[in-house]
N, C-alpha and C positions, 0 to 999 in steps of 0.2 A: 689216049694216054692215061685219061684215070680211070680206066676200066681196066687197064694193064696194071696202075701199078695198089689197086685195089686186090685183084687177081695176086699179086704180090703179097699183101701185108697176110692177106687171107690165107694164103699155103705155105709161110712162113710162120705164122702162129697155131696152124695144125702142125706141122714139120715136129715144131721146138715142143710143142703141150706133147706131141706123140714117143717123142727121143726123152722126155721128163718121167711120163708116166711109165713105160717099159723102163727108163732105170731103175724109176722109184720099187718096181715088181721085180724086178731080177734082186734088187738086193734086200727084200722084205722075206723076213725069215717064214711066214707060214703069208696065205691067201684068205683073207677073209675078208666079211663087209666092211669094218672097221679098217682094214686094213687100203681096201681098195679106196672107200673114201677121201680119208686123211690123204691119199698116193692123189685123188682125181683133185680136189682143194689144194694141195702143193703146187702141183704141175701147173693149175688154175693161175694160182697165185703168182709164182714167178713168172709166166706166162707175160700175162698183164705186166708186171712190172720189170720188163727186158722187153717191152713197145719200143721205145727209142730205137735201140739196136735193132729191133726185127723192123721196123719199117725205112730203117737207112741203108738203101741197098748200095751204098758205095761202102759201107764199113764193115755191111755184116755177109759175107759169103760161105760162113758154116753151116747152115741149115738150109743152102742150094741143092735140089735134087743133083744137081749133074756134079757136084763137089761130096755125094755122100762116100762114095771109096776112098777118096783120101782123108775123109773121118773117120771113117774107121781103120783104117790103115794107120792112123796119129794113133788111135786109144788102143790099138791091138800095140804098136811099138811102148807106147806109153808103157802099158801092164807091161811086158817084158822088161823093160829099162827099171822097175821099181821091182820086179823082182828080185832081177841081177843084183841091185842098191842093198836091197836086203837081206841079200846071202852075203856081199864082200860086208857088209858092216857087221854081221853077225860074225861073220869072220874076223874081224877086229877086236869086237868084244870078248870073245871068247879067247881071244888069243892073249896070252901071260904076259909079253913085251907090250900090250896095247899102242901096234905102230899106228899113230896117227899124228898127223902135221897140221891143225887147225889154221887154218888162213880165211883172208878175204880178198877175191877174186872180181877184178874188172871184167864183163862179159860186152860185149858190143850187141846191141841191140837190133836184128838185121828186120823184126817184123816194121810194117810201117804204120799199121793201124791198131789204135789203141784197145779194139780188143783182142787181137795176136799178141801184143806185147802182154797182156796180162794172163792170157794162155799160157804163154812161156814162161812167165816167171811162175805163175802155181805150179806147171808140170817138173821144173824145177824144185822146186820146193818139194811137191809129191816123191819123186826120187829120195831116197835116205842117205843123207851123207850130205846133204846140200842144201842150204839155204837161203832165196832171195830174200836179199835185206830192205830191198830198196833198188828203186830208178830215178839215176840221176841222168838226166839230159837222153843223151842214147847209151848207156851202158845199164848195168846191173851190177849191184853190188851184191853180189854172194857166198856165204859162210860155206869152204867148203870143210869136210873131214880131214881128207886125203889132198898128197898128190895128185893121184889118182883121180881123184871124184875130179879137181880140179882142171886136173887136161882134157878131160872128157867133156865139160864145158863148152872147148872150143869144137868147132863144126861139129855141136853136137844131131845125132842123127832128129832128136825128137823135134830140132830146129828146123831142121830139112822138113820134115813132114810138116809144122805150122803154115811155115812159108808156101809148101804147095797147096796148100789150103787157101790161105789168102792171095794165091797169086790165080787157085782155080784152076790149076794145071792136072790133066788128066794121069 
């Protein structure tokens, strides 16, 4: 059993350093030594200090080989949902009447482990139009813009995807 759950912490900390350093590179404007280093010293860094999470396999099932499709299936829906966010709010702003209805929205809280709930609330926040203010108990309190941003809240789709993340569902 501690040779399994060694085997564990071991390709959960390649997993996570490998998924850091490819972002840190796709979003690094040119390829260079300097560049690659600071990317290999980040990934390093955070690496090490998200141990906790990567070696509690009841909490952390995002960096599961057999749950990688529904990671990227979360960040491919994610980019589209911040897209859309960013065309209807430019839409707003540009628009003369500036229709917007500023509220704060109760959301129910359906992830159950505390790093899907904090998943949710950034990807949340990341959307434009919307802002997690705070988790009180099991809900979220969120600034939305709109009506609109605000119905979308409910069953929202980027929800669905968390959840089958944390739930590990093919």
């Amino acid at each position: 059993t501690m040779n399994k759950k060694k085997r564990f912490i071991n390709r959960n900390y390649i997993l996570l350093f490998g998924f850091l350093f490819g972002f840190w590179l796709v979003l690094s404007p040119r390829i260079s030594v300097e560049s690659i280093t600071i990317g290999l010293l980040a990934s390093l860094m955070v690496t090490y200090f998200s141990k906790s999470y990567i070696t509690d396999e009841g909490e952390l099932s995002f960096f599961s080989v057999k749950n990688i499709k529904n990671v990227f299936t979360y960040i491919s829906r994610l980019l589209i949902e911040i897209v859309k966010s960013n065309i209807h709010v430019a839409k707003i702003v540009l628009s003369p009447s500036m229709p917007i209805s500023p509220q704060f929205v109760r959301v129910p809280v359906k992830p159950k482990k505390d790093f899907y709930k904090v998943l949710y609330g950034n990807s949340i926040t990341l959307t434009p139009g919307t802002l997690t203010v705070d988790i009180i108990g099991d809900e979220y309190i969120v600034h939305a813009l709109t009506d609109d941003a605000a119905s979308d809240l409910k069953n929202s789709i980027i929800e669905k995807h968390i959840l089958s993340i944390e739930g590990g569902k093919q």
